[in-house]
C-alpha positions as CSV (number, residue, x, y, z in Angstrom):
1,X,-39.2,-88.0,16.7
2,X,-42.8,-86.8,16.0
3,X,-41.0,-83.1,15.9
4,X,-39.1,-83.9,13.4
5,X,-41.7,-85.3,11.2
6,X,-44.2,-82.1,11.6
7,X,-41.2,-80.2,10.7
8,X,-41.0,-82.1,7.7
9,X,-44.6,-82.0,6.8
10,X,-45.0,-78.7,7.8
11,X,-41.7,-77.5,5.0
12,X,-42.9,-79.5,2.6
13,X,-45.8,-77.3,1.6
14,X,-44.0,-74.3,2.4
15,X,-40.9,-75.2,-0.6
16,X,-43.6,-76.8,-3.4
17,X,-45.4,-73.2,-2.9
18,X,-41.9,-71.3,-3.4
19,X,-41.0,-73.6,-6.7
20,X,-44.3,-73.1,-7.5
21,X,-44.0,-69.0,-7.3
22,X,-40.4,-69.3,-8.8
23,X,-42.2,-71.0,-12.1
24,X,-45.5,-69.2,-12.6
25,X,-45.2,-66.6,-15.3
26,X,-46.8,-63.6,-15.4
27,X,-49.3,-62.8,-17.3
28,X,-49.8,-59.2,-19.8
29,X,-52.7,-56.6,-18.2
30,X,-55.0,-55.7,-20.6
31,X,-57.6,-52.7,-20.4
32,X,-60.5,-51.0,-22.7
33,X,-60.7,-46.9,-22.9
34,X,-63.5,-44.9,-24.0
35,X,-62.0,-41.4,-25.4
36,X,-63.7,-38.3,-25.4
37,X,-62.7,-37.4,-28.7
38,X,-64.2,-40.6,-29.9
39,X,-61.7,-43.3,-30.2
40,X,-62.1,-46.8,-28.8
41,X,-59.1,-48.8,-27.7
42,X,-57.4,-51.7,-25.8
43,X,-54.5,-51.5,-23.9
44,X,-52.4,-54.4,-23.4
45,X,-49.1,-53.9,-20.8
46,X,-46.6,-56.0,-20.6
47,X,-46.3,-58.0,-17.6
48,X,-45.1,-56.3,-14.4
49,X,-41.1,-56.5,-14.3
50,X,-41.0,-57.3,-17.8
51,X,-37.6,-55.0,-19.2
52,X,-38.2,-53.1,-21.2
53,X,-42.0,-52.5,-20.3
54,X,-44.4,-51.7,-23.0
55,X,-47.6,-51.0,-23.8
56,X,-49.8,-52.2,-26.9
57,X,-52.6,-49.6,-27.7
58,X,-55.1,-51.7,-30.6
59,X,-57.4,-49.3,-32.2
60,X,-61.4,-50.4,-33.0
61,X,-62.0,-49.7,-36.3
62,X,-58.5,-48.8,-37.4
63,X,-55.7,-50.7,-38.9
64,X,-52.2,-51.3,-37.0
65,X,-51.6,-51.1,-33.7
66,X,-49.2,-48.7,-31.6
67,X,-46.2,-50.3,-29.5
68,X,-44.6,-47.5,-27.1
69,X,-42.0,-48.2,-24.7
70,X,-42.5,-47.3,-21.5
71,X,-41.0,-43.3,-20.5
72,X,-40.0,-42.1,-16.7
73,X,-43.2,-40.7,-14.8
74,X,-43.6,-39.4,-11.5
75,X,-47.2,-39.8,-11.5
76,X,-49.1,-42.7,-12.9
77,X,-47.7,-45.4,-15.9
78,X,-46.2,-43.3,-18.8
79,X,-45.6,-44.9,-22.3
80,X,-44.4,-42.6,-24.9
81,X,-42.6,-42.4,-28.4
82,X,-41.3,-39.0,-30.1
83,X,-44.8,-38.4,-31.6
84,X,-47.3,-40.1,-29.7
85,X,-48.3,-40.6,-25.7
86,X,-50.6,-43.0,-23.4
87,X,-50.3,-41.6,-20.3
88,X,-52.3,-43.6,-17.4
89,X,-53.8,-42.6,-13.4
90,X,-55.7,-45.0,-11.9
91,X,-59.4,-45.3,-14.6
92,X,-58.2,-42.4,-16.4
93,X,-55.7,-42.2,-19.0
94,X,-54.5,-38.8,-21.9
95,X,-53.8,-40.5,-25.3
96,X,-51.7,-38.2,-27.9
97,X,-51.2,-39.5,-31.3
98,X,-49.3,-37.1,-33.5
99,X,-50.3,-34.1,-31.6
100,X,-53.6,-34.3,-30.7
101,X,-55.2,-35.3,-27.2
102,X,-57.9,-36.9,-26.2
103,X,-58.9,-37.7,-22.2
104,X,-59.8,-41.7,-21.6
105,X,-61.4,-43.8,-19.2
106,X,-61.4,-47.9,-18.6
107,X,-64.9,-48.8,-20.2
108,X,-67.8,-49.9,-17.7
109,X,-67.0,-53.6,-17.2
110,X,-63.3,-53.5,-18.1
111,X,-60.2,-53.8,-16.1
């Protein structure tokens, strides 16, 4: 009988943390860059298996903001439009907007 009852105990914990799991949402990742050419930006990604995935690129000192979907990549998190590209690897990220590129990394402090 005491078997039983440890076995009870013992699941009980173990379903409230899967229905707690099953519930939670994720939350959308969110990242400053520093670019070489001068621009300042934040990231904002859409939570992990979101469909479609997306990224959010808000510009300081600039109005709008930039939505691109995310693009097939071998390498590293690729987000891309017919004009423009945020390409990521690890700190390190290549922004093109309408031709021109510029080399990023996550600001000190940011991640």
């Amino acid at each position: 009988m005491q078997e039983i009852s440890m076995i009870t105990l013992m699941r009980g914990p173990a379903v409230f943390a899967i229905a707690v799991l099953a519930t939670g949402t994720a939350s959308a990742t969110e990242a400053s860059y520093k670019c070489d050419g001068g621009t300042e930006l934040t990231a904002i990604f859409s939570p992990v298996g979101s469909t479609p995935g997306q990224v959010e690129l808000l510009f300081a000192g600039e109005d709008g903001d930039l939505v691109l979907p995310q693009a097939m990549s071998a390498d590293g998190g690729r987000y891309a439009d017919a004009d423009n590209e945020f390409w990521i690897k690890g700190n390190s990220a290549t922004l093109t907007r309408d031709g021109k590129s510029e080399t990023c990394e996550v600001s000190k402090g940011a991640q």
